[in-house]
C-alpha positions as CSV (number, residue, x, y, z in Angstrom):
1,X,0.0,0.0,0.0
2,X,1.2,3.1,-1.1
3,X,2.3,5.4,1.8
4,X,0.9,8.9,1.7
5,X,1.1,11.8,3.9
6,X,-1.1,14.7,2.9
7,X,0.7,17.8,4.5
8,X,-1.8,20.8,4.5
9,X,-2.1,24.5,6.1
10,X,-4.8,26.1,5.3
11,X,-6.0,29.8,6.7
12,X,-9.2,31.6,8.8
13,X,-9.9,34.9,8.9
14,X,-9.4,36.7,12.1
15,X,-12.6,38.6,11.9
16,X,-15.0,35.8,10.3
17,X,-17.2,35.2,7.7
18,X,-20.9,36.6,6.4
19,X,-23.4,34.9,4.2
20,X,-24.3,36.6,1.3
21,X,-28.1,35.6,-0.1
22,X,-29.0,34.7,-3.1
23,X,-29.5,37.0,-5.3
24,X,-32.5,36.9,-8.1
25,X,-32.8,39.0,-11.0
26,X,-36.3,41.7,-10.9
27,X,-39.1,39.9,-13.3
28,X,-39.6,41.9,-16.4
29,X,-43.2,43.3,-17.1
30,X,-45.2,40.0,-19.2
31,X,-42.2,37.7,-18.4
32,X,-41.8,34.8,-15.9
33,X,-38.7,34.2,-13.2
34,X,-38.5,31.5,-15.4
35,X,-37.5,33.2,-18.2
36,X,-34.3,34.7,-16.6
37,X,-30.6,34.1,-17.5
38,X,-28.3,31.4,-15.3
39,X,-25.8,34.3,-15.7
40,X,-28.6,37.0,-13.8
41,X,-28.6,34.9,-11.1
42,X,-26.0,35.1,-7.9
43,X,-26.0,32.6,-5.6
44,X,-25.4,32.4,-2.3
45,X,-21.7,32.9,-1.2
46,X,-19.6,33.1,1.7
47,X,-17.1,36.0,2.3
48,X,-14.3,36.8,5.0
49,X,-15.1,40.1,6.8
50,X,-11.6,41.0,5.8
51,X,-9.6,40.5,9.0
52,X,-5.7,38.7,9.2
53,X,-5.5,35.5,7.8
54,X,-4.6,33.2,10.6
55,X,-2.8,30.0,9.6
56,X,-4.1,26.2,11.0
57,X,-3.9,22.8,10.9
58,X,-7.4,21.5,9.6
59,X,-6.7,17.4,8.9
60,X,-5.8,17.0,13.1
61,X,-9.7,17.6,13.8
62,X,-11.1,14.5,14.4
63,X,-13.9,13.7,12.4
64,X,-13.5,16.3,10.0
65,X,-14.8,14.4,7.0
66,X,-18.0,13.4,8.8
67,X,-18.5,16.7,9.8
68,X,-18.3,18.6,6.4
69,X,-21.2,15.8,5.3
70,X,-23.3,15.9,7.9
71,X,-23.2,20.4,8.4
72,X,-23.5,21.0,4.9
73,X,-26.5,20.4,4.2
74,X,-27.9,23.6,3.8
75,X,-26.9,27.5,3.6
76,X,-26.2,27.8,7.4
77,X,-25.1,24.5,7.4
78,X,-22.4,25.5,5.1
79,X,-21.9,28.6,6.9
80,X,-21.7,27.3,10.1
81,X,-18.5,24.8,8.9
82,X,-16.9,28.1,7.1
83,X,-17.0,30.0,10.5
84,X,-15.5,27.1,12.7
85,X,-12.9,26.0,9.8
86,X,-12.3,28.8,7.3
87,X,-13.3,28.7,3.6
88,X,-13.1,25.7,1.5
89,X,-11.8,26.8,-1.8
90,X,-9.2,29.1,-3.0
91,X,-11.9,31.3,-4.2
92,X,-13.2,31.7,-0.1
93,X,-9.8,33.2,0.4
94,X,-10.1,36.1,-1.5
95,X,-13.2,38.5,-2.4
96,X,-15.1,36.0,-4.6
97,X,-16.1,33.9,-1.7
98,X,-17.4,30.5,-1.6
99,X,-20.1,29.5,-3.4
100,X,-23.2,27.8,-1.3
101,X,-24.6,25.5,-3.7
102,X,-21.4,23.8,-4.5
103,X,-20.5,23.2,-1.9
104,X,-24.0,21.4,-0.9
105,X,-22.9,19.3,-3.8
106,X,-19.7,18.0,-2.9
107,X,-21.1,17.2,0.5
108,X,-23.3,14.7,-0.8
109,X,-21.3,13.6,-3.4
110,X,-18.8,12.8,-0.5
111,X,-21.6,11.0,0.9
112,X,-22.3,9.0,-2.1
113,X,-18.7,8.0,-2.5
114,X,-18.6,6.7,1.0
115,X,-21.5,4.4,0.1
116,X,-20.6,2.9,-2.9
117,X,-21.2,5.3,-5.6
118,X,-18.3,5.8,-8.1
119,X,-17.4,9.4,-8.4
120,X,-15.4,11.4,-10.3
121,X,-14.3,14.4,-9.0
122,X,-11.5,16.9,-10.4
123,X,-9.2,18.7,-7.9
124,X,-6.9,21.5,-7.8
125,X,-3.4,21.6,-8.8
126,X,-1.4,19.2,-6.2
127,X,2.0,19.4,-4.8
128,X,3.8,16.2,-4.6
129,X,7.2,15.3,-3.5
130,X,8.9,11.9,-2.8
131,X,10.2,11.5,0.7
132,X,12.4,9.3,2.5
133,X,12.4,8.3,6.2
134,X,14.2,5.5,7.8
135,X,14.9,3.1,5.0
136,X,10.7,4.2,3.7
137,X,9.6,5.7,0.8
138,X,6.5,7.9,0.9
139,X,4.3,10.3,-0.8
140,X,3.5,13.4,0.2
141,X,0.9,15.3,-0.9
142,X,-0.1,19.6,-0.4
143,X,-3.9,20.0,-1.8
144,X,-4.7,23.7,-2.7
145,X,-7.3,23.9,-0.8
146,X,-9.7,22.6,2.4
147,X,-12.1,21.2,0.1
148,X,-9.2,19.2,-2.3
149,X,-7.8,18.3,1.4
150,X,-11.4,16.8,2.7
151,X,-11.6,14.6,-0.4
152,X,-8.0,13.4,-0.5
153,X,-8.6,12.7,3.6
154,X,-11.9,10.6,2.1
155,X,-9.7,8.7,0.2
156,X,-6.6,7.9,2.6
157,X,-9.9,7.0,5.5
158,X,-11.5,4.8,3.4
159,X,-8.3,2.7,2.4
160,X,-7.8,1.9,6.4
161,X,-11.3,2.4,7.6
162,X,-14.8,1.4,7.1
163,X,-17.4,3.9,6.7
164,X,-20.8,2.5,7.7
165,X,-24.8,4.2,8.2
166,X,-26.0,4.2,11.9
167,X,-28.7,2.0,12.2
168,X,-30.5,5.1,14.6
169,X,-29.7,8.3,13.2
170,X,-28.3,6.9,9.5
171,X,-25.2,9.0,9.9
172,X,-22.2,7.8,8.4
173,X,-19.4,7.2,10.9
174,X,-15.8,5.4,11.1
175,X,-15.5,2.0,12.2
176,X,-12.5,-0.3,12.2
177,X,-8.3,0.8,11.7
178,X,-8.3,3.9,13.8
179,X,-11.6,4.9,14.0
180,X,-13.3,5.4,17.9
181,X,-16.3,2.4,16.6
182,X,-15.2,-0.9,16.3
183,X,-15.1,-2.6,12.8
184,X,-18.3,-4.3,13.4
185,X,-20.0,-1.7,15.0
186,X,-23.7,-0.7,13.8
187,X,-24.2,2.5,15.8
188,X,-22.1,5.8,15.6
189,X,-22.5,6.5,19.3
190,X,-23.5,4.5,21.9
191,X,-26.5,6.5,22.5
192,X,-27.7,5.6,19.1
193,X,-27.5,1.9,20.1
194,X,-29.5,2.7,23.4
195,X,-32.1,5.1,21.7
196,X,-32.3,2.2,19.1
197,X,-32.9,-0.6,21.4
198,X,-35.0,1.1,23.3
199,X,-37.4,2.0,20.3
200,X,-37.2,-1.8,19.4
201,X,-38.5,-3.2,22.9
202,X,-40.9,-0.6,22.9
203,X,-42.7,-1.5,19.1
């Protein structure tokens, strides 16, 4: 097995973030929304308030991953990740911002990979260098950004680990290599597996 080490810094803005709303071109006298350009239409993004970037460590939060899929889900879904862990893409750096619905997107699509669906998904440019250690060879890897580094994450995880659906609450969670669940483990918490049995006697 190939050994890689993704090596990644990525930045937050001192001063946070603000969510910008969609934004919907006005309806033309006798014509429908309908009838409006892709290109009128804004949508929602995320911008720094334009404080000091401040530089972290993103891939030693646990549970990173399962967090991205399970908060973006919706606008302040999204927005709530950006505030606790900075933008995802280059573009959230600067004054562009992050897009909303794209980001909704690669949530699930996350999601979809992790149960079985095949995927193909383009990243940034990577840097990669070859480095030795001890006699070992290894890989390492710098995505461009948080989101390139969640899906390259996704793909070390699910090389080592298991990714299975709680029976209770049909989150996905870690189980097995060096996950907190066991590799047979059916519930992401053991409050699931209470809750769940508890629903069982009761039916």
């Amino acid at each position: 097995m190939l050994d890689l080490t993704i090596d990644f810094t990525w930045y937050k803005d001192a001063k946070g973030y603000r969510l910008i709303p969609p934004k919907l071109p006005k309806r033309r006298p006798g014509k429908s929304i309908l009838d409006a350009l892709s290109s009128d239409i804004q949508p929602a993004r995320i911008v720094r308030n334009g404080g000091a970037l401040q530089s972290y460590r993103p891939l030693e939060v646990p549970r990173l991953i399962s967090r991205f899929i399970d908060e973006a889900k919706s606008e302040n879904g999204v927005f709530e990740f950006v505030k606790k862990f900075g933008p995802l893409t280059y573009d959230g750096l600067h004054r562009n911002g992050d897009v909303v619905p794209a980001l909704i997107d690669q949530a699930e699509n996350m999601s979809q990979t992790l149960r079985g669906r095949i995927i193909a998904i383009p990243l940034n440019r990577l840097n990669a260098s070859i480095m030795t250690d001890n006699g070992r060879i290894r890989l390492k890897i710098s995505p461009a950004c948080l989101l390139d580094a969640l899906w390259l994450l996704l793909v070390q995880a699910k090389s080592v680990t298991n990714f299975r659906e709680c029976l209770h609450c049909h989150r996905l969670f870690m189980a097995g290599g060096g996950a907190d669940r066991r590799a047979d483990a059916k519930f992401c918490s053991d409050i699931c597996r209470v809750e769940f049995n508890s629903r069982k006697r009761s039916l």
